[in-house]
N, C-alpha and C positions, 0 to 999 in steps of 0.2 A: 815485538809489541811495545816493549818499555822503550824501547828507538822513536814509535811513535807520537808517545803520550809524552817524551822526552820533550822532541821537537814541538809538540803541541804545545808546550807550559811553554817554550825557550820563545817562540813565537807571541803567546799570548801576556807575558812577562814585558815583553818589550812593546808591546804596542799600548800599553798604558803610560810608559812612560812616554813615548812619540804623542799621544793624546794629550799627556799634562804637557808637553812642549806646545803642543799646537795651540792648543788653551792660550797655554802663556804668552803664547805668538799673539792669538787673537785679542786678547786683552788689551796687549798692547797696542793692537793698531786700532782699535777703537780709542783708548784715550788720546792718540796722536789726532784719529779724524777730529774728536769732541774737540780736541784742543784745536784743531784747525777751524772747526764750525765759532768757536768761539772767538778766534783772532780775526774772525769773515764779520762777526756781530761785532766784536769791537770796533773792527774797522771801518762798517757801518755807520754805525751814531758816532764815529769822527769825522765822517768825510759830514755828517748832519751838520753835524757841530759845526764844520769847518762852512759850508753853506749858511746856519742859522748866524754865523758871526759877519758875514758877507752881508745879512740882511738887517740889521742892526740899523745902518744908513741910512734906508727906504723905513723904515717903521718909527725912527725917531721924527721924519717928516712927516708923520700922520697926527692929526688933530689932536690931541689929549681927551676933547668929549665925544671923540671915534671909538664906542666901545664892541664894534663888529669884529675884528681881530683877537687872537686867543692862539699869539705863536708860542711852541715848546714843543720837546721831542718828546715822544713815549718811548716807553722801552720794553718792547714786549716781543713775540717771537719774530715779527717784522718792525724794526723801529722806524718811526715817521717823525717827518718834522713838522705838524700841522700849523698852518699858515690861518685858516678859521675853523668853523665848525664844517664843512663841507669841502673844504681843499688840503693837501697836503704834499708833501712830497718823501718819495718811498724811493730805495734804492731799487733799480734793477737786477735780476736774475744774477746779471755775471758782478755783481756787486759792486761796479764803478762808474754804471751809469745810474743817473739823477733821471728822477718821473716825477713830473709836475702833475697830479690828477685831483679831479675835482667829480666828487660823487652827485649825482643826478637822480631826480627819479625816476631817468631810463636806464640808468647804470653808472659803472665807473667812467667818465672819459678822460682820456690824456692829454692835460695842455701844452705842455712839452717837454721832450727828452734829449736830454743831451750829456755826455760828458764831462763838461765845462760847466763848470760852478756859475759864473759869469752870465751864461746864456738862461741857467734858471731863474740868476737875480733879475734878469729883464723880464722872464716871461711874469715870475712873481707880480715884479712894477705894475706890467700890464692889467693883472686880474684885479691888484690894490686899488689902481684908480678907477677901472669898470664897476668894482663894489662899491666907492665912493662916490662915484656917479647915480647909481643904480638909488644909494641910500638918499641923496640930495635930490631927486627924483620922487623918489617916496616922501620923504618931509614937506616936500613941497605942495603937494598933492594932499595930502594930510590938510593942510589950514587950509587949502581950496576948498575943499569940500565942508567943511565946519563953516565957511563966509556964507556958503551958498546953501547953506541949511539954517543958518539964524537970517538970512534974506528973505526966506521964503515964510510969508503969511500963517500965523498958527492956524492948524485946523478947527474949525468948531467941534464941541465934543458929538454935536447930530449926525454931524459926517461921516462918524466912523461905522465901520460897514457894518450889514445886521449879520449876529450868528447863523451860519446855515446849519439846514435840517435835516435831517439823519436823512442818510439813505430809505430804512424803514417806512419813513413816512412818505417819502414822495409814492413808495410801492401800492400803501394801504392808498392812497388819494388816486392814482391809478386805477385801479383795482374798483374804487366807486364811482368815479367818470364811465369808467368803462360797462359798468352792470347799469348805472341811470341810463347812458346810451342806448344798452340793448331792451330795457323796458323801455322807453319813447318811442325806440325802432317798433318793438313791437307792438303798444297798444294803438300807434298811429298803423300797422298795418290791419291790427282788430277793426279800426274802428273805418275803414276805407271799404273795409269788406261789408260794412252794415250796411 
């Protein structure tokens, strides 16, 4: 019996220390991961960095009273290098591809991915000059419409329309059309029968 209880302790003695090993095992390979999650996020906002310096180029040729743009990286658990307030570019999954996406109010769409730093500076180009466009479009339109509103004849103040009338009341006005009708119905049928 003491052979048992022997073996029981000599058993249970050692597998605490195999647990504080495996412990110590596992500790460690979690700061190896964290450190690896962390050298993936570093490397992140560098390949950004390394794109946002590529783009320098293209944004010093944008107008000075162009105040639509608002580029800089964030750095939060996915870092972006936002291009404005609705476009950005995010690294991909395996963390070396570049995602040009521009949020909508149907959702996220992608304007393009690639690899190559290069291929985002153009697609970037692309979207600079469509907002530029888009915004010269709009200003334009803007003093259109203010020429063609001081053109147009002031109204007289009679003109302007009379306030309408409650619901209620058309009901109550209803309601005595309807009962004079039925007394006219009926003393003209009184009065046929005399």
């Amino acid at each position: 019996m003491s052979d048992a209880y022997t073996t029981g302790s000599q058993s249970s003695a050692a597998r605490p220390t195999r647990l504080r090993d495996a412990l110590r095992q596992a500790r460690i390979e979690a700061a190896d991961r964290t450190g690896v999650v962390v050298d993936l996020r570093d490397a992140e906002i560098a390949r950004l960095e390394i794109l946002n310096e590529a783009l320098d180029e293209l944004f010093a040729q944008v107008p000075a009273e162009v105040d639509l743009f608002d580029r800089g990286i964030s750095q939060g658990d996915n870092p972006r290098l936002w291009i404005d307030v609705v476009a950005h570019v995010v690294m991909g999954r395996d963390k070396r591809i570049y995602r040009f996406v521009q949020d909508t109010r149907f959702g996220r769409i992608v304007l393009a991915e690639s690899h190559e730093a290069a291929r985002i500076v153009d697609a970037v180009t692309d979207y600079v000059a469509r907002r530029l466009i888009e915004r010269d479009r709009a200003l334009a339109v803007a003093p259109f419409e203010q020429a063609v509103a001081a053109s147009e004849p002031a109204t007289p103040a009679a003109a302007t329309p009379a306030p309408r009338r409650s619901a209620a009341w058309s009901f109550v006005l209803g309601v005595l059309v309807g009962a004079l009708a039925l007394f006219g119905v009926a003393l003209f049928a009184s009065l046929r029968n005399f």
